[in-house]
GUDREN-696774 format. One record per atom (N, C-alpha, C): x, y, z negated; atom name; residue in three letters. Coordinates in pm, whole numbers, plus 50000, padded with zeros to 5 digits. Atoms other than C-alpha are relative to their C-alpha. Layout:
px,py,pz,zaba,torba
X,Y,Z,CA,ALA
...
***
This chain:
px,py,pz,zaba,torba
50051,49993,50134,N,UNK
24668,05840,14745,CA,UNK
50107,49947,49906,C,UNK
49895,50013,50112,N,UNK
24892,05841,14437,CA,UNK
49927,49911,49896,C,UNK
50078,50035,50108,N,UNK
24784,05635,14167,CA,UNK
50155,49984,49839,C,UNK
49964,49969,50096,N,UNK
24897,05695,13807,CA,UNK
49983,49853,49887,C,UNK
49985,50080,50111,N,UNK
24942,05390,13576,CA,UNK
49989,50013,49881,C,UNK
49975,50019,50134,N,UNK
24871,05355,13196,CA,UNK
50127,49865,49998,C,UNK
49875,50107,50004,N,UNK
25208,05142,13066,CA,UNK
49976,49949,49862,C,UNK
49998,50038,50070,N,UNK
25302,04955,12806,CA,UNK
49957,50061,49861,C,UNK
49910,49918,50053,N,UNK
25392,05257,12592,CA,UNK
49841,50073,49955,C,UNK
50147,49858,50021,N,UNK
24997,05456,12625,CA,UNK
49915,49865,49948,C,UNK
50091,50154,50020,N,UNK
24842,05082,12511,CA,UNK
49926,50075,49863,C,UNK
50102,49981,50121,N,UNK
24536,05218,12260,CA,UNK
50051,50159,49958,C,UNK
49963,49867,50002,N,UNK
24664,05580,12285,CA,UNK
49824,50098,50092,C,UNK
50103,49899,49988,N,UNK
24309,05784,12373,CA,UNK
50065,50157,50039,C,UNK
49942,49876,49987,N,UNK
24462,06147,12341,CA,UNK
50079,50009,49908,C,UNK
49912,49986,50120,N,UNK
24755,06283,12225,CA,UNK
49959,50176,50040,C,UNK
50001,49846,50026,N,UNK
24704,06652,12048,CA,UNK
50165,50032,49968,C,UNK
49926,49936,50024,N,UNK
24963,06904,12088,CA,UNK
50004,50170,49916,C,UNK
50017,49909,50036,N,UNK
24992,07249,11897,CA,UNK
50045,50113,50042,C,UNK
49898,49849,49960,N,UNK
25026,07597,12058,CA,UNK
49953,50087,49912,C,UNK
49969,49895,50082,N,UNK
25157,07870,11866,CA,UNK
49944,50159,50115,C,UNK
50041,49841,49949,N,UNK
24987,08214,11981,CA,UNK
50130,50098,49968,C,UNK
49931,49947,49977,N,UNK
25256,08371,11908,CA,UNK
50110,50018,50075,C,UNK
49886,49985,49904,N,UNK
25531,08305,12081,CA,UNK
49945,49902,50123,C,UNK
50091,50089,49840,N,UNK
25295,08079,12372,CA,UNK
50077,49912,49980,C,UNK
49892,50103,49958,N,UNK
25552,07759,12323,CA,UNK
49839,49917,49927,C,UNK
50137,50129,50077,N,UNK
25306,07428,12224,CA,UNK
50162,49940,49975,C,UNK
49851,50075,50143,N,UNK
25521,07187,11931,CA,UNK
49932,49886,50013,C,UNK
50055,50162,50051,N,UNK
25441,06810,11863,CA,UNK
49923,49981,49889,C,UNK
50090,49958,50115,N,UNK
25295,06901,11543,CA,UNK
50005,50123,49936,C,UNK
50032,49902,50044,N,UNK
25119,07142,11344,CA,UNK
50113,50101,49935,C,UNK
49926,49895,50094,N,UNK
25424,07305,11151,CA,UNK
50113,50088,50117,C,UNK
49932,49920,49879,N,UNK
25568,07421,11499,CA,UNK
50142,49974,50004,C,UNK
49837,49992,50013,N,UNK
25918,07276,11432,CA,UNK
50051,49928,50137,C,UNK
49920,50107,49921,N,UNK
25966,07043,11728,CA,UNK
49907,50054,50148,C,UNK
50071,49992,49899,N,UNK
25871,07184,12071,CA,UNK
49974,49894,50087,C,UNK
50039,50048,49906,N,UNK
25696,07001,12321,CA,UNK
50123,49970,50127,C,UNK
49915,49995,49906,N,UNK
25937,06836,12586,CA,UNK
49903,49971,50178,C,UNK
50069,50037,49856,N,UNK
25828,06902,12995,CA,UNK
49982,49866,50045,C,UNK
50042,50109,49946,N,UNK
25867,06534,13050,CA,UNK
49921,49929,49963,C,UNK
50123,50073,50091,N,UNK
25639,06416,12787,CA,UNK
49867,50094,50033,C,UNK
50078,49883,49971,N,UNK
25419,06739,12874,CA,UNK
49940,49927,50170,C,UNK
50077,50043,49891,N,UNK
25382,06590,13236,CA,UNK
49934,49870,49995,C,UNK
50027,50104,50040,N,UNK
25326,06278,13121,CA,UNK
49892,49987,50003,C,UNK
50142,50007,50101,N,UNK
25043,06318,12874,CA,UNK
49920,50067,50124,C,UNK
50047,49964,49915,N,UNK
24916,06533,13178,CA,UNK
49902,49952,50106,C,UNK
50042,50073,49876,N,UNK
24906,06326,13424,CA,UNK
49930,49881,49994,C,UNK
50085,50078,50063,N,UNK
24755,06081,13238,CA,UNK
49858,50022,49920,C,UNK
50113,49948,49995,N,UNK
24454,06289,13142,CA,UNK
50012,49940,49868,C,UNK
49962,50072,50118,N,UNK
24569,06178,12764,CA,UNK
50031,50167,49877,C,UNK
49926,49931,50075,N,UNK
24650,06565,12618,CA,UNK
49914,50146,49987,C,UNK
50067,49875,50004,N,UNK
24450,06864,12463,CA,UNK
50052,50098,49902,C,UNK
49897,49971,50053,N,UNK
24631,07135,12314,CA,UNK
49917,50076,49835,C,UNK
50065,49989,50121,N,UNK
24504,07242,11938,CA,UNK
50060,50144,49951,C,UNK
50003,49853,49931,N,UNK
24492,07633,11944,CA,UNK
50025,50049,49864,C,UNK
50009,49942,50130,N,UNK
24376,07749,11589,CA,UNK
49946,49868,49907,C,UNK
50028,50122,50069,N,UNK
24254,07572,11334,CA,UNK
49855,49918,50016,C,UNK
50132,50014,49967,N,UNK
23899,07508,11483,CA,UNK
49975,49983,50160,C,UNK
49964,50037,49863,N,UNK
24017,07501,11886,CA,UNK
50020,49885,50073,C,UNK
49883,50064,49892,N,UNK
24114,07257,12119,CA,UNK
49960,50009,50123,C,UNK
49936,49928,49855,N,UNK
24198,07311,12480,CA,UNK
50014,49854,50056,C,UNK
49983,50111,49883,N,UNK
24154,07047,12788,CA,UNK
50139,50066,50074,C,UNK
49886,49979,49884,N,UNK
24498,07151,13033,CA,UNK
49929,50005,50117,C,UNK
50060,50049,49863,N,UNK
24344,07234,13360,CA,UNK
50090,50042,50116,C,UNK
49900,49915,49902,N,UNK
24689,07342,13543,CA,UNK
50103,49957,49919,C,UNK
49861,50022,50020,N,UNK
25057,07247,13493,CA,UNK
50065,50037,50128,C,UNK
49892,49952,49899,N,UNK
25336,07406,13682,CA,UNK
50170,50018,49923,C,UNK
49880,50018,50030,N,UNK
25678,07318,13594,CA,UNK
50042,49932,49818,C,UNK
49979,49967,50180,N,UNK
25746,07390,13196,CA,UNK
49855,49976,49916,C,UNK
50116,49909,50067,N,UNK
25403,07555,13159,CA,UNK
49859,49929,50029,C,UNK
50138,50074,49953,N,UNK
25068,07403,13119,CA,UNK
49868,50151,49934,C,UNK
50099,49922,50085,N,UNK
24751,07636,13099,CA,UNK
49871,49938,50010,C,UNK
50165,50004,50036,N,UNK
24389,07631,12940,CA,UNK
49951,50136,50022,C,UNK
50110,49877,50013,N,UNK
24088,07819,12964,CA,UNK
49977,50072,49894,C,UNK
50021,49943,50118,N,UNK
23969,08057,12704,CA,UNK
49934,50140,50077,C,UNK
50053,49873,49961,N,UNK
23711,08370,12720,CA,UNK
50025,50094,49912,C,UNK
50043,49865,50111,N,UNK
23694,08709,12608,CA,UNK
49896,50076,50060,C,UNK
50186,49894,49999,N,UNK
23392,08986,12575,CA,UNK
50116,50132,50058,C,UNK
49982,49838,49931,N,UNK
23463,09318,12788,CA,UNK
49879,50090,50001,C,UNK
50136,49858,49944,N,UNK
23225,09616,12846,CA,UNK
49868,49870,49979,C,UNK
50134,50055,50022,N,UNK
22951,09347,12701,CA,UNK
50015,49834,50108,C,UNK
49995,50105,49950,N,UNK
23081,09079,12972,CA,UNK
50092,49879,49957,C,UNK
49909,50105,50025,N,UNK
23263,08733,12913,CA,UNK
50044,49912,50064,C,UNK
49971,50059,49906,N,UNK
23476,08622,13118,CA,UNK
50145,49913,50014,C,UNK
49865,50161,50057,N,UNK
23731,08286,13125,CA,UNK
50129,50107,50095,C,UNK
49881,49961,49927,N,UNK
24102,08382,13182,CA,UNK
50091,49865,49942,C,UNK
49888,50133,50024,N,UNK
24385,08101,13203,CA,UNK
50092,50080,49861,C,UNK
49916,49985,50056,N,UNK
24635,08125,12933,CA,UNK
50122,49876,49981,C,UNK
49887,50142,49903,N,UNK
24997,07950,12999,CA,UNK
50072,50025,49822,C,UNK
49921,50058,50144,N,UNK
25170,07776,12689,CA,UNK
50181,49943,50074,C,UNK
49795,50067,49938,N,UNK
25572,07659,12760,CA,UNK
50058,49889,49910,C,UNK
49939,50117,50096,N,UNK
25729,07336,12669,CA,UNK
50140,49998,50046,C,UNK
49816,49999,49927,N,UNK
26147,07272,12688,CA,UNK
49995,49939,50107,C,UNK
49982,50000,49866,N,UNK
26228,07274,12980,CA,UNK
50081,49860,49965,C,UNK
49891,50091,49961,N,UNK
26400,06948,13111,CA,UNK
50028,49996,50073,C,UNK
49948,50007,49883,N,UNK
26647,06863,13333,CA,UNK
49969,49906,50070,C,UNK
***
């Protein structure tokens, strides 16, 4: 069993919101999309169950999957009258 620490650093930190852009799928640090999201802060907030991503202006998104860069949420759409959840994957800079 792994166990995950809060540190000095998450002290009175609840959640941190991030913003993904639908258009180009990257999530930013804030709303004006200038500063992308970095993977190590991305696993971070993750793994600390600390990070929901803020979609539109009325959205937000739990993370229920991270793989590398890319973290995805849930989200439904209506077909032939049915509605049914599909993942959608957002991308943060990559780090080395």
């Amino acid at each position: 069993m792994e166990k995950i620490y809060e540190q000095l650093k998450d002290l009175h930190i609840k959640t941190f919101i991030i913003y993904g852009k639908a258009a180009d799928g990257k999530i930013y640090e804030e709303a004006a999309y200038t500063h992308q999201v970095k993977q190590a802060d991305l696993e971070d907030m993750f793994m600390k169950g600390l990070v929901l991503v803020h979609v539109d202006t009325a959205t937000y998104c739990a993370p229920v999957k991270i793989a590398a860069n890319k973290v995805y949420t849930l989200a439904t759409e209506t077909a032939d009258s049915k509605t049914v959840a599909k993942l959608v994957e957002w991308t943060a800079a990559a780090t080395a």
